[in-house]
N, C-alpha and C positions, 0 to 999 in steps of 0.2 A: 278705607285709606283716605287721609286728608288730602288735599290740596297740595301741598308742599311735597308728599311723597312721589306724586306724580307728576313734577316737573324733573327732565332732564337736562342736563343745559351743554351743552359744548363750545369751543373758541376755537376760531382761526388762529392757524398758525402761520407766522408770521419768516420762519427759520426759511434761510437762504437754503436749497439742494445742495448737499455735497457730493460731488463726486469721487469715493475712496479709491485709489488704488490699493489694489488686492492682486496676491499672487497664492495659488494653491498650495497647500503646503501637504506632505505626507500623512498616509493614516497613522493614527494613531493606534500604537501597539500595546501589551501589556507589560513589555522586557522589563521599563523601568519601575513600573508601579506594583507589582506582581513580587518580587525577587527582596523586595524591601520586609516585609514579613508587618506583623500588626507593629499599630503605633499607639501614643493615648491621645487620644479626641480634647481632652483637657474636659474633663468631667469636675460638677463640684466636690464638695466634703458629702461623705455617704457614712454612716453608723459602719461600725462592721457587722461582718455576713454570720449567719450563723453557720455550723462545722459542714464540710462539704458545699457553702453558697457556691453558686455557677453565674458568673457574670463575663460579658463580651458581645462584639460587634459583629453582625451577621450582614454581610454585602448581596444584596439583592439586583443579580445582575441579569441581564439578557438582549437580546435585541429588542427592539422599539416593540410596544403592543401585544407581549405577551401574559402581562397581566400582573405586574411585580407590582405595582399600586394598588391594586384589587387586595394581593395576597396581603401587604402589611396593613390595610384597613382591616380586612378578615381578623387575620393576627391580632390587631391591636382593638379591636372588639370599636372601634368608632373610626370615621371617616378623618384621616387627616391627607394623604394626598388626592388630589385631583384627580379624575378621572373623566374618558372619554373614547369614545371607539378610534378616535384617530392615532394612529402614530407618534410620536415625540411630542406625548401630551408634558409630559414630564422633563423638568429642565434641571432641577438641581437636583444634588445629595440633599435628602431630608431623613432626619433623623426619629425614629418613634421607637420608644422606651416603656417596655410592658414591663411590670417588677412582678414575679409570684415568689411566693414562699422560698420555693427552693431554686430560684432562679433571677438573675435583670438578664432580659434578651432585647438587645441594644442593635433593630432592625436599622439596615442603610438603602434606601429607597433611590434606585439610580435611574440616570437616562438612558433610555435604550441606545446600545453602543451598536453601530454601524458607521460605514464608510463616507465619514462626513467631510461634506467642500466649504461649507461656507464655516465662517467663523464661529458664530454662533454655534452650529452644529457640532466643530470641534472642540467647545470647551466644554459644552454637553459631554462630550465623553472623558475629556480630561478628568470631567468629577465622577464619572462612573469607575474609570479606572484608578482614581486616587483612593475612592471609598474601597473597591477591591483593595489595593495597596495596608490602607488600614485597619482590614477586616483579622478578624479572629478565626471566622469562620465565611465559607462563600459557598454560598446557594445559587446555581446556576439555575433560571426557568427558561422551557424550552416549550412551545406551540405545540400540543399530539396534532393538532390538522395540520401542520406544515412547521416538521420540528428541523429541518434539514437546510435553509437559505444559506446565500453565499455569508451573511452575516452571522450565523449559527457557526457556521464554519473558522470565522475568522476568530472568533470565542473562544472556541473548543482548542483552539491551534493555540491559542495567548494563555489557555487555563494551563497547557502541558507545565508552565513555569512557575503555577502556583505552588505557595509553599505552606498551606495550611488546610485543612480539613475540608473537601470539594462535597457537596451534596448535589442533585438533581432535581427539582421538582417538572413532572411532567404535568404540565399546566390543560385545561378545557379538554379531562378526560370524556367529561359528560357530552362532550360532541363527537365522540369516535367509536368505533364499534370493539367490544370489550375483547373479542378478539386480534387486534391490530396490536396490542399494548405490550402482550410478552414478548412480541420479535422486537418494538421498539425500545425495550428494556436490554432485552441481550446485546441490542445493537449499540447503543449508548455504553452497558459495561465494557465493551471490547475495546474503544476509542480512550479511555480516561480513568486511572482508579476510586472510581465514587465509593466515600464511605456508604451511601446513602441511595437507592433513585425511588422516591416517591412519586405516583400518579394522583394529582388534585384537579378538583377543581374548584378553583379560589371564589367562583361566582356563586356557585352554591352551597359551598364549602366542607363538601367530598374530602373527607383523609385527612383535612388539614389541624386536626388535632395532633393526629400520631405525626404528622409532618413536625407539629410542634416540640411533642416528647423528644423525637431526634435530634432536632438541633440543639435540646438543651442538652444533651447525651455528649454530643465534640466539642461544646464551649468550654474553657476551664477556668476551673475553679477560681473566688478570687472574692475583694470585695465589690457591692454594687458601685456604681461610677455616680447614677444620680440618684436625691431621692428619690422614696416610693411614689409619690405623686406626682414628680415629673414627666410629664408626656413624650417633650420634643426640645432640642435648642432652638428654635427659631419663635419671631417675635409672632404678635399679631397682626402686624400689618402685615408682615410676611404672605400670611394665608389670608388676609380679608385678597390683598393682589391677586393671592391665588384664584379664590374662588370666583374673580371676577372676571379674571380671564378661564375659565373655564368655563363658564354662561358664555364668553365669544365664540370656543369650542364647538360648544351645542350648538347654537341660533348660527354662527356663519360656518360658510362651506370655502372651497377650492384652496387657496392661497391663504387666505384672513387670517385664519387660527395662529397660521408658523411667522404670520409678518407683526402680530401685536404682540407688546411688552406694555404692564400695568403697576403702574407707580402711584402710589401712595401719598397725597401731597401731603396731609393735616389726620389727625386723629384726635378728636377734643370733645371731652364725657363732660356734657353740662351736669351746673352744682342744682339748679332748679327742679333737675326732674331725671329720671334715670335715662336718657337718653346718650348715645355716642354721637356725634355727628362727624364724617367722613368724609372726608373728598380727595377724589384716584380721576388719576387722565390715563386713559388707552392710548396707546400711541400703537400709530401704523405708518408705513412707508410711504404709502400715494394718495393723493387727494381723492383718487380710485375707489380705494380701499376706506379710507373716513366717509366717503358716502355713504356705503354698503353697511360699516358699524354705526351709522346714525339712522340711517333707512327712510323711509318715504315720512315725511311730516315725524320725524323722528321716532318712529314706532319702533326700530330694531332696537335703539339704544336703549328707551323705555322699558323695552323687555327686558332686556339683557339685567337691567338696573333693578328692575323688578322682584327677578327671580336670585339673584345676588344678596340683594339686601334681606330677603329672607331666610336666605341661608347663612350670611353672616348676623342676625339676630340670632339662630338657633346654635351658632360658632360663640358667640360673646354674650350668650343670655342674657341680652338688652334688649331695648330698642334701639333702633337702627335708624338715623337722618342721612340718607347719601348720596352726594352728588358726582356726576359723571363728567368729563369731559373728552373729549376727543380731538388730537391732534397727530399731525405729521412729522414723522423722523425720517427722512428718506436714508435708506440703505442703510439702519443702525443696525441690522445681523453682521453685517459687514466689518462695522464701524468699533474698535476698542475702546475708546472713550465712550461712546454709549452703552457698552456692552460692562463696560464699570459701573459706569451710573446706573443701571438697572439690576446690579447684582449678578451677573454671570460668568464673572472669572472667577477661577478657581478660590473658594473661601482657605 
């Protein structure tokens, strides 16, 4: 590694504290987004399908951390969301588009829906429950070590109103003992008409073919939305942000992970030589908090920047020039003008 790769740099920020007033507002339900039935995503021009093609949107829903990023990396045979052991790793609807022969399975990758207070949180779910809303098909994942929380609950109670094809996946079978599964199966049938309740697990990827043949089984027929070699709607800086707050994920603990948002300032491929060169500011709430993601003589950022840049080399099959900054947004989970500017209202 030269010289220039292993400088980090960050700047003071200079922004005055706002103090937002904020009043809680109501959980979010499925009455209105649920009852709506599928809609079109606004797909480009596709060939038509051959006799019997099967194309549509399949809504990946469940509470936070049960593995719904896992399964469409699985599914999609390569890593496009982020992933991490914490909870509400996942903030938007992200889209991944597998096209087979006799099928486009148009997966919708959501944020784990539970009983959210802050802002932030609740638009999280807003997109969880609009992708439901637009879905063709909804695959519920449910935890087998702990498939029953108050947020499992609140789910199960908002699916009663769905009006399209319900499937189950019982998710990190591989951690429960194989006898626990058939009462958890019966127990599930009785609550909910599942066309479907499959036992996987998405880490190791247990079942999850035949998990696959079924969903292409309720999708109907139709033509594909994008081409064949379309992945995802979303850009690249999109996922370089990603993958770089997801190195904060990893590297910091407590509070850090749920207080950064990672924005993209510049993306600029020199003509001289195949390189990209990058530069993204982390932004956190408290000068606290910017410590902890710069670290001692800046070693946590270096990491962070480290292990980043070679994941987005192996993301953009380049080489990678990227520099980091860090600064303070105090209270932007809170904040709806920042919560614009970093992309988390509803698309």
């Amino acid at each position: 590694m030269d010289e220039e790769d292993e400088e980090w740099e960050e700047e003071e920020d200079d922004e005055e504290a706002q103090e937002e007033d904020w009043e809680e507002e109501e959980d979010e339900t499925f009455d209105d987004e649920l009852s709506t039935g599928p809609e079109t995503l606004g797909p480009t021009e596709a060939p038509l399908p051959r006799e019997g093609f099967k194309a549509g949107f399949i809504a990946l829903i469940g509470r936070p951390n049960v593995g719904k990023s896992t399964l469409m990396n699985r599914l999609l045979g390569r890593k496009l969301s982020i992933i991490s052991p914490k909870p509400q790793t996942t903030r938007h609807r992200i889209l991944g588009v597998k096209t087979l022969p006799q099928a486009q399975l148009l997966f919708l990758d959501t944020p784990g829906i539970h009983r959210a207070q802050v802002l932030l949180n609740r638009e999280m779910v807003k997109a969880a429950l609009k992708a439901a809303g637009e879905a063709d098909l909804i695959l519920w994942m449910v935890d087998a070590e702990d498939p029953f929380t108050d947020d499992d609950q609140l789910i199960l109670e908002a699916l009663q109103k769905a009006r399209v094809p319900l499937l189950l996946a019982i998710n990190k079978v591989d951690l429960v003992k194989k006898e626990t599964l058939l009462p958890l199966i019966e127990r599930f049938r009785q609550r909910l008409p599942f066309k479907e309740i499959v036992p996987i697990s998405a880490t190791e990827g247990d079942n999850v073919e035949r998990l696959e043949e079924l969903l292409i089984t309720y999708l109907p027929e139709g033509h594909p939305f994008y081409p064949e070699d379309q992945l995802t709607d979303r850009s690249e800086r999109f996922f370089i942000a990603e993958l770089i707050r997801e190195k904060v994920h990893h590297f910091c603990h407590q509070e850090i992970p749920y207080a950064v948002a990672v924005e993209v300032e510049s993306f600029k491929e020199r003509k001289e030589r195949p390189l990209v060169e990058i530069q993204a500011t982390i932004y956190v709430e408290k000068d606290s908090q910017k410590g902890i993601v710069i670290g001692a003589g800046g070693r946590m950022l270096k990491k962070i920047g480290e292990i980043a840049r070679q994941e987005i080399e192996a993301f953009l099959g380049t080489q990678v020039f990227l520099h980091l900054w860090v600064k303070v947004r105090p209270a932007w989970r809170k904040d709806e003008h920042a919560l614009k500017e970093f992309g988390y209202f509803q698309r």
